[in-house]
Structures are given as C-alpha cells and as structure tokens.
C-alpha positions as MATLAB code, in Angstrom:
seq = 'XXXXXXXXXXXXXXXXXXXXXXXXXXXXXXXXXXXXXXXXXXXXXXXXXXXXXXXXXXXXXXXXXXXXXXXXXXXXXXXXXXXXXXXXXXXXXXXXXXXXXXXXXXXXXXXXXXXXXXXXXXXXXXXXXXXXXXXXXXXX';
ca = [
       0.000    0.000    0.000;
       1.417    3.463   -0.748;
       1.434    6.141    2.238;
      -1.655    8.093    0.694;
      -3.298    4.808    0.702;
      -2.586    3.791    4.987;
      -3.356    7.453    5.328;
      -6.893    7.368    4.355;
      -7.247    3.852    5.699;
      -6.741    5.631    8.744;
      -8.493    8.740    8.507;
     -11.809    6.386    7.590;
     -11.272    3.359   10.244;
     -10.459    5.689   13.439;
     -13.591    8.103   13.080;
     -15.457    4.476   12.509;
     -14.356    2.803   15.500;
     -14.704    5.838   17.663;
     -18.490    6.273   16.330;
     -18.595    2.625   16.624;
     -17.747    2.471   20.311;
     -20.527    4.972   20.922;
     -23.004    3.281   18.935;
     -22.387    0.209   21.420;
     -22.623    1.732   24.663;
     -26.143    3.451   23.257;
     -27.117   -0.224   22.368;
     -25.983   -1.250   25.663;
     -28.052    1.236   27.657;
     -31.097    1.069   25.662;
     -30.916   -2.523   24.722;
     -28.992   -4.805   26.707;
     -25.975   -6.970   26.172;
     -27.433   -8.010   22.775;
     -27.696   -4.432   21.614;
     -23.938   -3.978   22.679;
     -23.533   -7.187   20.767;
     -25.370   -6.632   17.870;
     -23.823   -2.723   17.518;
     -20.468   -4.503   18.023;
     -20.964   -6.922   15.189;
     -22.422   -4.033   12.888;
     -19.199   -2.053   13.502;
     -16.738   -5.221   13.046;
     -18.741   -5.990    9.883;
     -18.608   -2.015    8.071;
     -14.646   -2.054    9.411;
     -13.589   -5.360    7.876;
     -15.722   -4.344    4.747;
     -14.286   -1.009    3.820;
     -11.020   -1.916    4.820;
     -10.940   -4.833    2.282;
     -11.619   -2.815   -0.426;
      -9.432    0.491    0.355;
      -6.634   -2.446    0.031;
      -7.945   -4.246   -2.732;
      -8.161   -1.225   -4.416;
      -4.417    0.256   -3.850;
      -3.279   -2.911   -4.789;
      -5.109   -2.854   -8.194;
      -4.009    0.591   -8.666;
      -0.225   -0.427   -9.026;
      -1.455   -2.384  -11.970;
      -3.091    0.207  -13.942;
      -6.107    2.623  -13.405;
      -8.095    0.427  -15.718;
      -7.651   -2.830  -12.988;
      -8.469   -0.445   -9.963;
     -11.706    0.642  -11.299;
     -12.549   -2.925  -11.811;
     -11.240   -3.732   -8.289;
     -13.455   -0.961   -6.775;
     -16.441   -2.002   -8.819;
     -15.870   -5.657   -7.616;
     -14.993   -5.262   -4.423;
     -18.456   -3.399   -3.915;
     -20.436   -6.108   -5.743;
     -18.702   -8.793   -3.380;
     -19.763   -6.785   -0.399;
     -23.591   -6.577   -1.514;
     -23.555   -9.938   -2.193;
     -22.181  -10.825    1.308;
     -23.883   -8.507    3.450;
     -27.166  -10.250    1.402;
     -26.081  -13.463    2.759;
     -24.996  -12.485    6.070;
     -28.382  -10.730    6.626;
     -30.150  -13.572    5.308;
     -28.751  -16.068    7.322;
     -28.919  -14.530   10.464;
     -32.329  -12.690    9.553;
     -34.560  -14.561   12.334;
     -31.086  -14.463   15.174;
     -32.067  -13.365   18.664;
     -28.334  -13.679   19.533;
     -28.124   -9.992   19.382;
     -30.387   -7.536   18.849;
     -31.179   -7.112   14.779;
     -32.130   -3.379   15.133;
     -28.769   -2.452   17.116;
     -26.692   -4.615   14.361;
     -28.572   -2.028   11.440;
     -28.240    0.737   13.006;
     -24.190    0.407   13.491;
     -24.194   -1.042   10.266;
     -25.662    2.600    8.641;
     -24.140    4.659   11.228;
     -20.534    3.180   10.214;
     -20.768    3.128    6.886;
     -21.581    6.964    6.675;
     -19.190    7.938    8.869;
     -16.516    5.906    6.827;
     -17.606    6.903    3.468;
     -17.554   10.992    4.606;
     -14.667   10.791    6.389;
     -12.890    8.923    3.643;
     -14.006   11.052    0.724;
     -12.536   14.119    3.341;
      -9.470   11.777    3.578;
      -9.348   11.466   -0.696;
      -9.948   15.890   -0.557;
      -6.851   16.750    1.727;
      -4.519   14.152    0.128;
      -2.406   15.735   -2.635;
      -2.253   13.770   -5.375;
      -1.034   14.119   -9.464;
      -3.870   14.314  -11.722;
      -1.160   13.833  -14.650;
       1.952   12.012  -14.662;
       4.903   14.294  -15.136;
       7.383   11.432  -16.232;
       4.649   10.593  -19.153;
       6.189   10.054  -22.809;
       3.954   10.870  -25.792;
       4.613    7.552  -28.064;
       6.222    9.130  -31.555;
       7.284   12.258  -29.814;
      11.231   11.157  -29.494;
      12.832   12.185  -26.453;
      13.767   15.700  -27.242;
];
C-alpha cells in the first residue's frame, strides 16, 4: 500500500471505530448486552468491509487505473452480495439484537464513506503524470 493509501485507511477506520464504540454503549443502555452485541458486530462488519476494499483497491491501482476501477467495482459487488447473505442467514437471530446490528451497520458506513471522501480531498495527489512520454514524440 502506498502512504496516501494507509493514510486514508486511517483517517476512515479511526472516526469508525470511535463512532462505533458509541453506537455500542447506546445499544448497551437502551438494549442490553445483545444491543452492545449486535452494535459490536455491525461495527466489526462495516470495518472489515471497507477496509478490504481500500486495500484491494491500492493494490489494483499499481497495476493500472483500468484494474483499480474494476477492483473498486468488484470489491463493492462482493460486499452486496455478502452482506445479502450475512443478513439472510442470520435474519430470524435473537443472539443480538437485529435493530442495534442495522443501526451500526448505517451509522458506520456513513461515517466511513464521509470521512474517507474528506481523507481522498486533503490528500495531494497528481492528476497527470509528469514522467509521461507521448509515443512518436522522441525524447527531445
């Protein structure tokens, strides 16, 4: 991963936790230890998510720009498709409480998607590569 990369990774995943923390002690007081639990499992869930995909996509970025679109467009598909199944299988749990769990879950997700598009704002990056060659310019 390239520094820009870790350093919105990090600007995204602390804000989450912090918001996720508080979303669990709400879930706690208002719902019990399966509110904590489910508000827990919501946070865990929108961490590992995102953070799969910031990596997957700064990996597929050192390829070409072409592969990381496809990696970011994949990466989002897989998580639909798994936060389908997860939700399905556990749609009927009284493990933890359901309503805690979606509540993190959106909570999270906005707070990692706003702080990581402030993350992509502040980071200063080339639109252009400087060291480009136009092919059957020379070198002149």
């Amino acid at each position: 991963m390239q520094a820009n990369d870790v350093r919105v990774l990090k600007s995204a995943a602390i804000p989450t936790l912090v918001v996720g923390v508080a979303a669990v002690v709400v879930a706690l007081l208002t719902a019990g230890g399966k509110g904590a639990l489910g508000a827990a499992l919501g946070t865990l869930l929108v961490g590992i998510f995102f953070s799969v995909s910031v990596v997957a996509v700064s990996y597929a970025a050192r390829v070409s720009p072409q592969v990381m679109a496809i990696a970011a467009m994949l990466s989002y598909l897989v998580k639909v498709v798994v936060i389908m199944i997860v939700l399905n299988a556990f749609r009927d749990t009284t493990v933890w409480n359901t309503l805690a769990f979606a509540w993190s879950v959106v909570i999270c997700t906005l707070v990692w998607t706003g702080f990581e598009v402030r993350a992509f704002m502040k980071t200063k990056m080339l639109y252009v590569d400087p060291e480009a060659r136009v092919p059957g310019k020379g070198d002149s």
